[in-house]
N, C-alpha and C positions, 0 to 999 in steps of 0.2 A: 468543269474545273480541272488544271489540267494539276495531274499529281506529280509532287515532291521527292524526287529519287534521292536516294542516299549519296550518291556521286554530284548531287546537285547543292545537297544540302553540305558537305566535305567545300566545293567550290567557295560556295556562298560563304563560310565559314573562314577559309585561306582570304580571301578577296578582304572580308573585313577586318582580316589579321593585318594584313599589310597594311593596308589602311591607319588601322590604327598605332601602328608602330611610326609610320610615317609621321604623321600628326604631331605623336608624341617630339619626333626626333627632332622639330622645324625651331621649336625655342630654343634647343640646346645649339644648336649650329647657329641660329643667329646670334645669339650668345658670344661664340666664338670666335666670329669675323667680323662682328657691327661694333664699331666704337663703342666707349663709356655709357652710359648716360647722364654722364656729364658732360656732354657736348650733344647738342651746341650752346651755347651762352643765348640768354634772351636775348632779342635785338632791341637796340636801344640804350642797353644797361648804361653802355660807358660812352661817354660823349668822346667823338675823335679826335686827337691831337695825346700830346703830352699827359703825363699824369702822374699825380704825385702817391709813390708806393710805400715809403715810410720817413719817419724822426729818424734820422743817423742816433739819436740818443736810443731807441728802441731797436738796434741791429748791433750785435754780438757777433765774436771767434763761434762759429759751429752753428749759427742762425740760420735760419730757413722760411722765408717768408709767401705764402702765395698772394697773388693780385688779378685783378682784370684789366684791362686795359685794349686799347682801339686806334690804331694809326690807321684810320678811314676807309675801312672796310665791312668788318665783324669785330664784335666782343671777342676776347682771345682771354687762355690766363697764362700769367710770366709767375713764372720763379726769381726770388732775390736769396741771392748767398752769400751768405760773409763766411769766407771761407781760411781753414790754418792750414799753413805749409804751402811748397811750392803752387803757384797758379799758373799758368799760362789762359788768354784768352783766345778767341775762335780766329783763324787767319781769312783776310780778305780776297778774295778772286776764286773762291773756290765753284766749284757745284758738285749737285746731288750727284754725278757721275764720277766724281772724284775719289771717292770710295770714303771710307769710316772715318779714317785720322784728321781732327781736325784741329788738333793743339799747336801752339805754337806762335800768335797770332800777338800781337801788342796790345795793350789795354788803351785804348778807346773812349772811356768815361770820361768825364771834364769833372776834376777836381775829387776823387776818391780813388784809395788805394786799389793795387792789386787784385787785392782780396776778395773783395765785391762787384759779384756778375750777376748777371740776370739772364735770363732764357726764356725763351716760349715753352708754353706747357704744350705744345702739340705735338705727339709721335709722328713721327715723319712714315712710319709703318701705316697705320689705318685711321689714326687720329683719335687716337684717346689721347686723355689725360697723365702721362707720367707723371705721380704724385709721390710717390714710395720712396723717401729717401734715407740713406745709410750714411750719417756723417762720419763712421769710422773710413770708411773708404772711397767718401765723396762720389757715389754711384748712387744714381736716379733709374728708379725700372720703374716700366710703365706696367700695369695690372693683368691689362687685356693679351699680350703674349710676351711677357717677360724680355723685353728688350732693355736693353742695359744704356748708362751714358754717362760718361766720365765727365763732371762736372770740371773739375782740376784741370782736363787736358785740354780748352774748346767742347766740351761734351760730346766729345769723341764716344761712338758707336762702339761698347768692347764686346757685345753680347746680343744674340738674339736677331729678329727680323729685321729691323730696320735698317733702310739701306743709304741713312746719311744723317748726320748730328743735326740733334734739334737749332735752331738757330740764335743769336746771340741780341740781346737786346740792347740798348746805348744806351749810359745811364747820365746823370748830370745831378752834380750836387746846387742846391740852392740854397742860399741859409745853411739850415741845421736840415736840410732835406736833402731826400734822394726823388728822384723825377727818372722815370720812362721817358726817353723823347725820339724813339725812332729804333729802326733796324738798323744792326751796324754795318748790314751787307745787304741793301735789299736785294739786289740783285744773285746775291744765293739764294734770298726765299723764293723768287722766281722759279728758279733751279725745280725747286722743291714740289715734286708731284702733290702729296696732299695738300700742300697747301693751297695750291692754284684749285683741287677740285673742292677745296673747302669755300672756299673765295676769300681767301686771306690777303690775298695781291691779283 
């Protein structure tokens, strides 16, 4: 039997130090880079097309509504905002190479004010869930690296990693309803690196 040197046993000792430290490190860094886990939405949840996100009687000045919703690809979730003080909404022909600003844009909904916009819930950084929202200063930060988004402006990028404003969703009153019925720009979501790796378009 072949014997155990003290420089062997030091080795043997390092080697399973590393190891272990490594090990340790692997949740905390995926952690860090991997989306929510709230993404991805089952498949199937939301049947594709249109869909109705609330009662105009159940949406307020300072409201903030989530939903899920599907224009025939994946489950996604949208934000709905009834929003106080100046609005502008997302402007049309842009893309993700356009940089941050994307305020400015004409309001688009058929038959509701200003005031009420909707969004995709998908950071356009790594694709979590921006959910965190701050009605004093209508800014949406996503969890997972603190990217920021000016709901009021187009939800223009004012903070953080991301490298282009989530996108804007079309709204359409029906009745006493508000209704999802599309992107108001597909062809930005295109633009949109995560989205394409998500398979959103």
């Amino acid at each position: 039997m072949k014997k155990t040197t003290r420089r062997n046993l030091v080795k043997y000792a390092a080697v399973c130090g590393i190891g272990f430290t490594v090990l340790n490190s692997v949740p905390v860094v995926l952690r860090y880079v991997s989306p929510s886990p709230d993404w991805p939405m089952p498949k199937g949840q939301v049947k594709p097309g249109p869909i109705k996100v609330a009662d105009l009687k159940d949406v307020s000045p300072g409201s903030f509504t989530m939903f899920n919703f599907n224009f025939g690809k994946i489950t996604l979730v949208g934000g709905l905002w009834y929003l106080e003080g100046k609005v502008t909404h997302q402007r049309k022909g842009a893309t993700q190479a356009d940089g941050k600003d994307m305020g400015g844009g004409a309001n688009e909904n058929i038959g509701l004010p200003d005031e009420i916009v909707s969004y995709c819930l998908l950071c356009t950084h790594l694709g979590c869930i921006p959910k965190n929202w701050d009605p004093e200063q209508s800014i949406l930060t996503c969890p997972c690296h603190n990217g920021m988004y000016d709901i009021s402006n187009g939800a223009s990028v004012i903070s953080g990693p991301p490298p282009a404003a989530i996108p804007e969703i079309k709204l359409e009153k029906r009745g006493e309803e508000i209704w999802a019925v599309d992107w108001k720009d597909l062809n930005y979501v295109k633009t949109l690196d995560v989205y394409k790796n998500k398979g959103a378009v």
